[in-house]
N, C-alpha and C positions, 0 to 999 in steps of 0.2 A: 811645212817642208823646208829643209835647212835649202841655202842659197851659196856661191861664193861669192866671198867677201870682196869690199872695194879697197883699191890699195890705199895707202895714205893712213892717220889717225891722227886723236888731237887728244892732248890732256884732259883728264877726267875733270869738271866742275863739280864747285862746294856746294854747298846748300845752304839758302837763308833762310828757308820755313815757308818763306810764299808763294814756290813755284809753284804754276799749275800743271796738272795730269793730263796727259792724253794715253786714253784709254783703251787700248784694244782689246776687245771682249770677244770672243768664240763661243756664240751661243750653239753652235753644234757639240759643243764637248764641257764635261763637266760631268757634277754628278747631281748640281739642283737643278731645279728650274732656272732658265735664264733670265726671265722677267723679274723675280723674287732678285736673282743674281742682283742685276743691274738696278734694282729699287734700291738695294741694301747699299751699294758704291754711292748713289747718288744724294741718297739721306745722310748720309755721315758726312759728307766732302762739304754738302749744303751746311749741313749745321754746325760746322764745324768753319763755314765760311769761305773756303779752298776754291778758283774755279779746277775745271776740269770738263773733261770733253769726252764719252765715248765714241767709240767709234766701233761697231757690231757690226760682225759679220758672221755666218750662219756656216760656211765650208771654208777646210783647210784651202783651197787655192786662193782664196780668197787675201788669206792673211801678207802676204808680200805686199802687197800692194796697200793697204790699210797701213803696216809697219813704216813703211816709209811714209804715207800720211802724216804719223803722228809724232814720225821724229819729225820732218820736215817742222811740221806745227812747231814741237819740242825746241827745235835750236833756234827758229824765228823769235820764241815769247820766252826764253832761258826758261823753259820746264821741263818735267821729267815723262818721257815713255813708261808706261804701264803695261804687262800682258796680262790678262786673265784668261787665263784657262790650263789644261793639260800640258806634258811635257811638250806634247808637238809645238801648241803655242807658243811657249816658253821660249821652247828654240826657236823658232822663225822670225820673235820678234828680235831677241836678243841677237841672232845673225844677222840682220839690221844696223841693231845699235850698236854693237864690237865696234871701236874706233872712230866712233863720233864723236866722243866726249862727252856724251847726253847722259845723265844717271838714268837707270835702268829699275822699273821699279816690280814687283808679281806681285798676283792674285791667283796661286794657286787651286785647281777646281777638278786636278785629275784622281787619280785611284791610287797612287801611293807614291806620289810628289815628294822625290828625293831629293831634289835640288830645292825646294825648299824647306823643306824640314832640316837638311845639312844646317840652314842657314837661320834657324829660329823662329823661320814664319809660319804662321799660321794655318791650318788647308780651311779654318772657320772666314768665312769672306767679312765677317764685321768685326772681328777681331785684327784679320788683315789687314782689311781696309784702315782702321785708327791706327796701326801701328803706322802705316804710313807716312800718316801726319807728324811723326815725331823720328824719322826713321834719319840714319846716319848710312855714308858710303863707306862698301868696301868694297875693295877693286878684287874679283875673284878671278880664276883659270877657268879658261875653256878648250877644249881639246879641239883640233882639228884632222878632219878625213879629205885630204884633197881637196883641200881647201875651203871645207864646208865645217860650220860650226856645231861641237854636241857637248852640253852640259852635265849630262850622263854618263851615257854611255853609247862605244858604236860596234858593228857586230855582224861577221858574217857567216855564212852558213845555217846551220840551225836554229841559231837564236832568231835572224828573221822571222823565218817561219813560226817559232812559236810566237812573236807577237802578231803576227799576222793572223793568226789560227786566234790568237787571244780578243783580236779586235772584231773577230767576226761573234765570238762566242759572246760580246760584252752588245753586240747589235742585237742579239739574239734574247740574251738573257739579265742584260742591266750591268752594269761599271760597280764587283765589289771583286776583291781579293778573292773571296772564295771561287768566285767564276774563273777568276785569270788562273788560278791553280788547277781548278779541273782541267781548262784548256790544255793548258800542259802538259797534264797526266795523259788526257786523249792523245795530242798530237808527239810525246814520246813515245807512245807506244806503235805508233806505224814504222815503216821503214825509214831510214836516213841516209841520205849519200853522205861519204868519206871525202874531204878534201883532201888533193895529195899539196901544200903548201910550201912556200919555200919564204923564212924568216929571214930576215936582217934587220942590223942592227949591228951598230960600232964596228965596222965593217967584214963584220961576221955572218956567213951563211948556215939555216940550218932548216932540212928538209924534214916535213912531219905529216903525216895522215890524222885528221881529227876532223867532227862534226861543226866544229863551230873555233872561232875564234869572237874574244869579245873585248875589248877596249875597256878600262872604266876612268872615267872622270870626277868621282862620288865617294867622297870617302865614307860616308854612312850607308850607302850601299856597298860597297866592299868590305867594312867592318861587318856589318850584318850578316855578310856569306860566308864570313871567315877569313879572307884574303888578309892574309900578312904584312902583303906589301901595300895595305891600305893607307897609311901617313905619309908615302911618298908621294900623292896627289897635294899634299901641305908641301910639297917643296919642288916644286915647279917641274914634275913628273906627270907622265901614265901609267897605267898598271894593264897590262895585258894576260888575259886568261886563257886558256886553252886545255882540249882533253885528249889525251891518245884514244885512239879509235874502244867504242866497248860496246855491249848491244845494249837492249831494252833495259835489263833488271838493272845493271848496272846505271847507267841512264838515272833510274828511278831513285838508286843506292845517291846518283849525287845531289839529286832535287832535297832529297831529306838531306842531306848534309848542309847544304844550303842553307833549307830551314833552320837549322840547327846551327847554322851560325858556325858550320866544320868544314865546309868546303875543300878550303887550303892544306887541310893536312889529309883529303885524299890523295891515293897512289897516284891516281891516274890522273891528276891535273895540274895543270903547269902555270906557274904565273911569275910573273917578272915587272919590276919596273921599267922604267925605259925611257928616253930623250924624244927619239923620232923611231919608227918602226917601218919597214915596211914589208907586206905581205904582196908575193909573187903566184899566179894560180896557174903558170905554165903559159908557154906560146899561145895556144888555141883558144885561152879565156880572155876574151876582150874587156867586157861585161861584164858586172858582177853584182847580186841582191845584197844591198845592206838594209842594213836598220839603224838611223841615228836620235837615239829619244825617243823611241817607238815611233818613230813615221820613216815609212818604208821607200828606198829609190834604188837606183842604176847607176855604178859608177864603172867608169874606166880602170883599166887594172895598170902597173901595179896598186894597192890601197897605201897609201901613205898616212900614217897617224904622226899627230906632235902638236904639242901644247900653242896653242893660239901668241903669235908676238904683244899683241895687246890684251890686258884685263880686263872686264866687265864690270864701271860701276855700280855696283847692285845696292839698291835701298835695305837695309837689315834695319831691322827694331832696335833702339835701343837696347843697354844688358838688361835691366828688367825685366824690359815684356818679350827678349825671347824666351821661347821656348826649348826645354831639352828636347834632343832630339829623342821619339817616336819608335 
């Protein structure tokens, strides 16, 4: 679960090759086994001579408290914080580490880990894992929702719900893409409340009825759905999506457009870049369901989006051994 952040930051450290790893592991999420997981981190680090430390824990609530474990550990012995696991991980630990100055390092383990794939790593964990060993910082963007950090993307209205409907269907039925798309398909097809919203932005107001509004932080998932204004997350931008209100078929008509990498040049969707944003749900809505990185909370209204004042030292692969993106 994303957290807000602590004020202050401190400049990003270099690397000499020897730091050690602290490791936070989410043996609840993932798509192996977590003991096979954490054999496979601990053989390669050993044999490779590296210390490192994980630190496991079984539920998301858990991970806040672990994250700050292992920076703590991290800035005391100059090494680097690790996440393993899913996007939620991802995020909770790296809301953490935003403005520590601690390199930041993943072990991707979820079902279609965009943020690391954006970045050439690996979703193989011993493939991962050795990239590590040879891995270089770059300081990347993080978007922020009221002060809470997403790597992704953040999202409200309907897109909750479908990950919420997705995360039950994946309890249900196993963590693969074809599960998270039936989800979907089921949970469009019910009824859907209309937000009646109110945008701004460069101090422009503009009122709209739509299912969902969604934030992206991800430029390999926005290129992937067709979004145009996907390369302006490469230049210290958001890309904000939105649909005019339409029912089911139509609904359906965008899911395939999506797929299909068209999204953006449907009628009925609107998308823009943008600095800071923010979204108004009228007097009477205090409260409101988001979803930042597929893990779902309650925030106060208005929603304020915009790019993090500090960067994320993240560990990438050398150019070699990244990988294109997926």
């Amino acid at each position: 679960m994303t957290q807000a952040l602590p004020t202050g930051s401190a400049p990003a450290r270099s690397l000499s090759g020897n730091e050690p790893f602290f490791i936070v592991l989410n043996t609840g999420s993932g798509r192996e086994d977590a003991s096979v997981t954490r054999e496979t981190i601990s053989r390669i680090l050993d044999e490779a001579g590296r210390r490192h430390r994980i630190i496991a824990i079984d539920s998301g609530a858990e991970l806040p408290k672990a994250a700050r474990e292992a920076l703590e550990a991290a800035r005391a012995e100059n090494g680097v914080v690790v996440a393993a696991g899913g996007d939620g991980t991802l995020n909770a630990v790296a809301s953490v580490v935003l403005g520590s100055g601690v390199p930041f390092g993943i072990l991707p383990q979820g079902t279609f880990n965009f943020f690391g794939r954006a970045h050439g790593i690996s979703q193989d964990t011993e493939a991962a894992t050795r990239a590590l060993l040879e891995a270089r910082i770059e300081e990347v963007q993080v978007g922020m929702l009221n002060g809470n950090a997403f790597l992704i993307n953040a999202s409200v209205g309907l897109y909750p719900q479908l990950l919420e409907d997705r995360e039950a269907y994946k309890q249900r039925y196993g963590r693969s893409r074809l599960v998270a798309l039936w989800s979907g398909l089921v949970t469009l097809f019910r009824p859907h409340r209309q937000l009646r919203i109110t945008l701004e932005r460069d101090g422009e107001e503009r009122l709209l009825r739509t299912p969902t509004v969604v934030v992206g932080n991800n430029t390999l998932q926005l290129e992937r759905i067709g979004i145009a204004e996907a390369p302006a997350t490469r230049q210290g931008k958001l890309v904000a999506m939105t649909v005019r209100p339409v029912g089911t078929l139509a609904l359906y008509g965008l899911l395939l457009s999506g797929l299909f990498s068209r999204l953006g040049e449907a009628d009925q969707v609107i998308s823009f870049a943008f600095d800071k944003l923010s979204i108004g749900l009228g007097r009477k809505v205090r409260k409101v369901k988001v979803a930042m990185d597929g893990e779902i909370t309650w925030l106060q209204t208005p929603l304020v989006f915009e790019v993090a004042r500090d960067r994320l030292p993240l560990l990438v692969p050398p150019p070699e051994q990244r990988l294109e993106p997926a």
